[in-house]
Each structure stands twice: as C-alpha cells, then as structure tokens.
N, C-alpha and C positions, 0 to 999 in steps of 0.2 A: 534700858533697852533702846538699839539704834534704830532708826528709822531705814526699811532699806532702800536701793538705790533709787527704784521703782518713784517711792514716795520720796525721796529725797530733790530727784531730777523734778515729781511735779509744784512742789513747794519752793524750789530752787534752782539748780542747773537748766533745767529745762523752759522755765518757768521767762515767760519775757512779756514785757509794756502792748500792751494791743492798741488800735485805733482805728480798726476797722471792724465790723460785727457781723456777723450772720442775723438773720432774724428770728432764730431761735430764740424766745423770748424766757425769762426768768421769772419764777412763779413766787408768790407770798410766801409757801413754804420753803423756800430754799431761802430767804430774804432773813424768814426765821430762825433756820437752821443756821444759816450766819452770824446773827448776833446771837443765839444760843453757844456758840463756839468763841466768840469773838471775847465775850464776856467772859469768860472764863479766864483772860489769862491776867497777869498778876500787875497791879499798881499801889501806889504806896499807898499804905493803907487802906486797901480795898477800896480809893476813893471814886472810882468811876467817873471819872468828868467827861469821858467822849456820850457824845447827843448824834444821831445818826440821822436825816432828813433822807430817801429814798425816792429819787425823782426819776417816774415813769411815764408815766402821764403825758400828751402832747403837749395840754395848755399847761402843765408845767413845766415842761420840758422849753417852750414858749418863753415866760417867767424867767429862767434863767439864761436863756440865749445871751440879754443884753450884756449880761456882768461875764461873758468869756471873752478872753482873747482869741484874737482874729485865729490861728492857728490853732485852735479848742474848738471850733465853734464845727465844723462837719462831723468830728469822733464823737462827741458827747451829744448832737440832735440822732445819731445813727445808733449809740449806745443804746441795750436795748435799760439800762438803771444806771444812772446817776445818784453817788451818795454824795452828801454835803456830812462832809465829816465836822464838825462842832465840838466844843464845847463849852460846859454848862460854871461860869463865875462862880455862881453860889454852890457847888457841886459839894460844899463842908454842910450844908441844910441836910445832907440823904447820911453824914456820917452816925448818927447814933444808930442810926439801923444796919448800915452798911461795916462798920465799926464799931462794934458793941462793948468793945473789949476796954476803950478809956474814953475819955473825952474829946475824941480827935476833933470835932467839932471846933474848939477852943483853941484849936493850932493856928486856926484859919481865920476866923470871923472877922476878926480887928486886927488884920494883916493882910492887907488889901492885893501887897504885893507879892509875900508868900504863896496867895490863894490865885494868882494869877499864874504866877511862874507853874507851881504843880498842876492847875488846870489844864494849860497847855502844855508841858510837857506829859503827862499820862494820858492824854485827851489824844497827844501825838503817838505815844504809844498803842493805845486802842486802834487807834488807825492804822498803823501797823498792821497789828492783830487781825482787823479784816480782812487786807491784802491775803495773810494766810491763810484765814477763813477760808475763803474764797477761793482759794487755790486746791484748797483740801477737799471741798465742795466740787469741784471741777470747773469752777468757773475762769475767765481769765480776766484781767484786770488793768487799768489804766488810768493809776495816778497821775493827778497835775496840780500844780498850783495857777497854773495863767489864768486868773479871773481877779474880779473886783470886790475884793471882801464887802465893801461898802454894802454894794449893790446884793449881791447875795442875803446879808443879812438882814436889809432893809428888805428885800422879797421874800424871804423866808424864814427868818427867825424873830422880824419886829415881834416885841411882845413877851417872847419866850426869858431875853438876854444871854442866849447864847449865841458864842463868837464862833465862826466857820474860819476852819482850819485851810485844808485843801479838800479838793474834788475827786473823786475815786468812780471813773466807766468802770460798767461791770457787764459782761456777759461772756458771748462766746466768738473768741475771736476768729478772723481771718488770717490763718500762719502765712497764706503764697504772696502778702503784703510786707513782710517785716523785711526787715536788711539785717546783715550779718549782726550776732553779737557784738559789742564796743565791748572795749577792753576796759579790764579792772587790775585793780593793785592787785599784787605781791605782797607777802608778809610782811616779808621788809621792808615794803616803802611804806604800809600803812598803821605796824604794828612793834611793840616792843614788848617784852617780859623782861621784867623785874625782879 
C-alpha cells in the first residue's frame, strides 16, 4: 500500500532542514512515541546499535554548547531537543535476546572491526529512521554534523562507551526562514539499473 501524497510530501517533498524554532516545546511523550517508531525499522540482524541522548535541558543544553561549531551554535541552544545520536560498540552483548534465532553474538565479539563497521553503519541508519520518525510525528528536524565528537562524548557518553554519531534539532520549525529548495540529482546522474 502507497503512502499518499499528503504523507508522502510530509516525510519527503515537503519535508526541509529547520534552524529556527518556535517555542512550542516537545513533550516526553512524543520523544517516546519517537523511538517507539524509530525502533521498529529494520537492521541487520535486529542489532540495534543506535543509543539516543535527548538534550533539553538548559544546563545541558549548556554541556553541549562547547563541542558545536560556530554555525550550530544559535539553532541547536534555540532547539527546543537536541538528540546525540550514538552508538553503542558492544551493541553484539543485547544480540541473544535481540537475536534469538543463532548465535549472532559470535559474528561480532572477536571482530573488533566487523563490530565497528555494523555499529555505525545501522547505528547510522537508525538515525535515519528518527528523522522519519519525527516527520511522521509532526515534528521538524535538523540534522548536523558540525561539532566535536571528542567533546560530546567526553560530556555525554563518558562511561557509557558509546560513540556519537551526528546531532539531530528537533521541534517545530519556522518555515518564513528557510530559502528556496537546492537542487537534487536526476536519475540519471545519481542512479543506474542493472
């Protein structure tokens, strides 16, 4: 079944990078309702390696100031949620439960560098999955990388061992700020069949 336009244009077409916010703020329950969606969609092996931090809060919001780049640093203190998207190394420790079906466990343990690569790659997917989350939710969104993993990690994840991916503002943006659509590829410049 197609999704129609309606929901097509808010997940997609319509759908564009915010950095300005209302102060309409975002409640626990929708935060929930987000990773209750988010979680759901599919990586290999059911491994789950994206870890979500949810940064609201002043004096965390504080915290993180130092590790943004200078161009990050107004959207994301005016955001009205900052996620540190992460993920979690040892994310093969949750596969017998997540996993039940073989020993996926044992793909990973003593592959230090396998368990890296799929961490961050599905870790990056999950991330993904929020931005749609969140769109589906009604929220609007604003991915970045400009910041200092270093720093993030050492303010927010010492301890844990998970590695922060990118930064994802979340709330409700100001459309009478944005600039026109930039253009995107063409099939044919970006795609081929086989």
């Amino acid at each position: 079944m197609s999704l129609d336009p309606a929901a097509l244009a808010t997940l997609f077409t319509e759908a564009r990078t915010h950095f300005k916010w209302t102060d309409q703020p975002v409640s626990d329950d929708t935060l929930r309702a987000l990773h209750g969606l988010l979680r759901m969609g599919p990586t290999s092996a059911n491994c789950s390696p994206a870890r979500f931090i949810f940064i609201r809060g002043t004096s965390a919001k504080e915290r993180l100031k130092p590790a943004l780049s200078p161009g990050n640093v107004e959207k994301t203190m005016t955001a009205p949620v900052t996620v540190i998207v992460a993920h979690d190394p040892q994310f093969y420790e949750h596969l017998p439960r997540l996993f039940p079906h073989a020993d996926a466990r044992a793909w990973f343990a003593n592959n230090p560098a396998l368990a890296e690569e799929t961490a961050f790659r599905n870790g990056t997917l999950q991330g993904a999955y929020l931005i749609m989350a969140a769109r589906a939710l009604g929220l609007d969104c604003g991915p970045m990388s400009g910041f200092d993993r270093e720093k993030v990690d050492q303010a927010f994840l010492a301890g844990r061992g998970w590695r922060s991916n990118f930064l994802v503002n979340l709330g409700h943006g100001d459309p009478s700020v944005l600039f026109p659509r930039s253009p995107r590829f063409e099939f044919d410049e970006a795609c081929e069949i086989l």
